[in-house]
C-alpha positions in Angstrom: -19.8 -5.4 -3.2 -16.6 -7.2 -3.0 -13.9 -4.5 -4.3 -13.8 -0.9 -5.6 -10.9 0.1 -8.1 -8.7 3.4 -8.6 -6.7 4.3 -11.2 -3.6 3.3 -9.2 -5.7 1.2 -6.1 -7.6 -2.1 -5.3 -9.8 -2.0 -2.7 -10.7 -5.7 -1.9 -11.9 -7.8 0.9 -9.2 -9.4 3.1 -6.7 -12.1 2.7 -4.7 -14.2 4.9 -1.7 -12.7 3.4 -2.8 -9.1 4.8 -3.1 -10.5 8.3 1.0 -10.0 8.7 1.4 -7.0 7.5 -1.3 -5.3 8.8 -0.4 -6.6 12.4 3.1 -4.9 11.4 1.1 -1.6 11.1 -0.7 -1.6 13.7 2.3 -2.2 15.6 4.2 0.7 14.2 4.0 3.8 17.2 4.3 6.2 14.5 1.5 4.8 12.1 -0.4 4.6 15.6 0.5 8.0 17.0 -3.1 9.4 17.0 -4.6 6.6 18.6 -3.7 5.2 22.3 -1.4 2.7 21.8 0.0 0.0 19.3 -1.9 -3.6 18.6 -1.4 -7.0 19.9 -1.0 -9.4 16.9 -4.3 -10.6 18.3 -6.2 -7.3 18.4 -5.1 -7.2 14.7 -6.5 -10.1 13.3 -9.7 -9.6 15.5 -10.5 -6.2 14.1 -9.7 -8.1 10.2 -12.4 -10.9 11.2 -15.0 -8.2 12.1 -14.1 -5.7 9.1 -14.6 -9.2 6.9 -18.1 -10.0 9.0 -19.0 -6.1 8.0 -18.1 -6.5 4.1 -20.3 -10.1 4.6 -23.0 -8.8 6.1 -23.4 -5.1 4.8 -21.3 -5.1 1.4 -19.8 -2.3 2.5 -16.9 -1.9 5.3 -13.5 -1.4 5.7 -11.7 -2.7 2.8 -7.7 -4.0 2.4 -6.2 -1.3 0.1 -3.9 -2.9 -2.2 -1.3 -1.3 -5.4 -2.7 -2.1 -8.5 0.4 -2.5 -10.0 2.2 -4.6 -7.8 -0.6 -6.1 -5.7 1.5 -4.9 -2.5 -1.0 -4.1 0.8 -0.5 -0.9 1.8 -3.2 -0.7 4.7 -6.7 0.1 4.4 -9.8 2.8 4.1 -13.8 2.1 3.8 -17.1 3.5 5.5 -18.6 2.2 9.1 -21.6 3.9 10.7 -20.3 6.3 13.8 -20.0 4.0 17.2 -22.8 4.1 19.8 -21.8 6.8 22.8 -20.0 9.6 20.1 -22.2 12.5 20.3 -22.6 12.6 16.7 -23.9 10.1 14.3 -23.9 9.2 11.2 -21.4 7.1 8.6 -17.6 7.8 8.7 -15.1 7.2 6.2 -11.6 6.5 7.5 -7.3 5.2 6.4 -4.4 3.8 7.4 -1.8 3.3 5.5 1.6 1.9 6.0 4.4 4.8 6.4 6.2 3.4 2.7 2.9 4.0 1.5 2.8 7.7 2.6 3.1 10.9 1.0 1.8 9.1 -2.9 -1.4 10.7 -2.3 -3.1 6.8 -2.0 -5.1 7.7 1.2 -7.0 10.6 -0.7 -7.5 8.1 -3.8 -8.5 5.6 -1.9 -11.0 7.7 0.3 -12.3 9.5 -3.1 -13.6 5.9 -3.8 -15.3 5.1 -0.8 -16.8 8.8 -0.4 -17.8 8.1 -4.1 -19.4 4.9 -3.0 -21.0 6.4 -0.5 -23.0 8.9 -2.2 -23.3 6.8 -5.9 -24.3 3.2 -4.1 -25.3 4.0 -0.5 -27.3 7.2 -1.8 -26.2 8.9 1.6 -26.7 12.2 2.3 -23.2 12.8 4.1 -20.1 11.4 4.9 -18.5 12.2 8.1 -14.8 11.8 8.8 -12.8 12.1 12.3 -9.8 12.4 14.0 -7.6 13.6 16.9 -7.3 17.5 17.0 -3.5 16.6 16.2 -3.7 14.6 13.4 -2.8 17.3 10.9 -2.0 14.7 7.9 -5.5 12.8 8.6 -7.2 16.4 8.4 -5.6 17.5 4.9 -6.8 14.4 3.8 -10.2 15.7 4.6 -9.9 19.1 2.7 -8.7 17.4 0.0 -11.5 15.3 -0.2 -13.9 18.8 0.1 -15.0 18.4 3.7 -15.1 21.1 6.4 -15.1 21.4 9.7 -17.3 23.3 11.8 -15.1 24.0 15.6 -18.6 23.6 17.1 -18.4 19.6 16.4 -15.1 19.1 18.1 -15.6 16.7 20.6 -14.1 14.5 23.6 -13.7 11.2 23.0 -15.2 8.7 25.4 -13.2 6.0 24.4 -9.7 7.8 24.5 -8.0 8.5 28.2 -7.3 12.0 29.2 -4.9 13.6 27.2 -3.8 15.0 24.0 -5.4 12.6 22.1 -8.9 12.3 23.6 -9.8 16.2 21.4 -11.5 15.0 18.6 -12.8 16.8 15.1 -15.5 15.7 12.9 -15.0 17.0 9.0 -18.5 16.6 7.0 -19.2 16.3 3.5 -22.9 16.5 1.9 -23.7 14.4 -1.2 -23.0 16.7 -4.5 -26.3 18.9 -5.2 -27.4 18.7 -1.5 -27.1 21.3 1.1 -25.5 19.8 4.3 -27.3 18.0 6.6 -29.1 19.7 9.1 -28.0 18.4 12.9 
């Protein structure tokens, strides 16, 4: 699978021309608020070269999100199964988008595709999305999207030092038809 398309939204595999701005992203403290700190340029292009050996190896990943229109990157969105030592598991769907990009309702769009990908291609039985207790934009993404949260899931993250980020939330949404996945 090498891209999904929105009405208003490409999502591709990666270019060389996304390393830059991406690295600009992930150097942005506000577009990086909810996670522990901003990127190197390095720890950027490392995390492009494994979302790329993902979309290689699986078809499936974290895709570059790009405007239809203008073919500007905006940031990205996509599916990877939950990391070993989270005390849930299963296949999450995630976004980042640069702040110009915000507020144009693209991260829903975008995420509509890859939960619709999920459940059309994948034939999953949910899709799982998390994020800090205080990522309130990140969560209305969720709702938007028709996922709920159950406060029972909430969760400290291993990987995130002590402190107001390390509160995590999982939202979960069953494939249409099905009930939701018992855990």
């Amino acid at each position: 699978m090498s891209e999904l398309a929105t009405d208003r939204l490409v999502l591709r595999r990666w270019r060389e021309s996304d390393l830059a701005p991406w690295a600009a992203m992930n150097a942005d403290p506000v577009v990086r608020e909810h996670f522990p700190g901003v990127l190197t340029r390095e720890q950027s292009d490392a995390s492009v070269a494994c979302f790329r050996a993902d979309l290689d190896q699986r078809g499936w990943g974290w895709w570059a999100v790009e405007v239809a229109a203008t073919g500007e990157f905006i940031g990205f969105t996509g599916l990877d199964p939950v990391e070993d030592g989270m005390p849930f598991t299963g296949v999450e769907a995630g976004w980042r988008l640069a702040r110009p990009a915000w507020g144009h309702g693209y991260a829903t769009e975008a995420a509509r595709a890859v939960v619709d990908f999920a459940f059309d291609e994948l034939g999953l039985a949910e899709v799982l999305a998390v994020t800090t207790a205080t990522n309130l934009r990140s969560q209305a993404v969720m709702r938007r999207l028709g996922m709920t949260r159950d406060p029972a899931d909430d969760f400290d993250d291993p990987g995130v030092p002590e402190g107001p980020l390390r509160r995590g939330v999982v939202y979960r949404l069953p494939a249409p038809g099905r009930r939701p996945v018992e855990r």
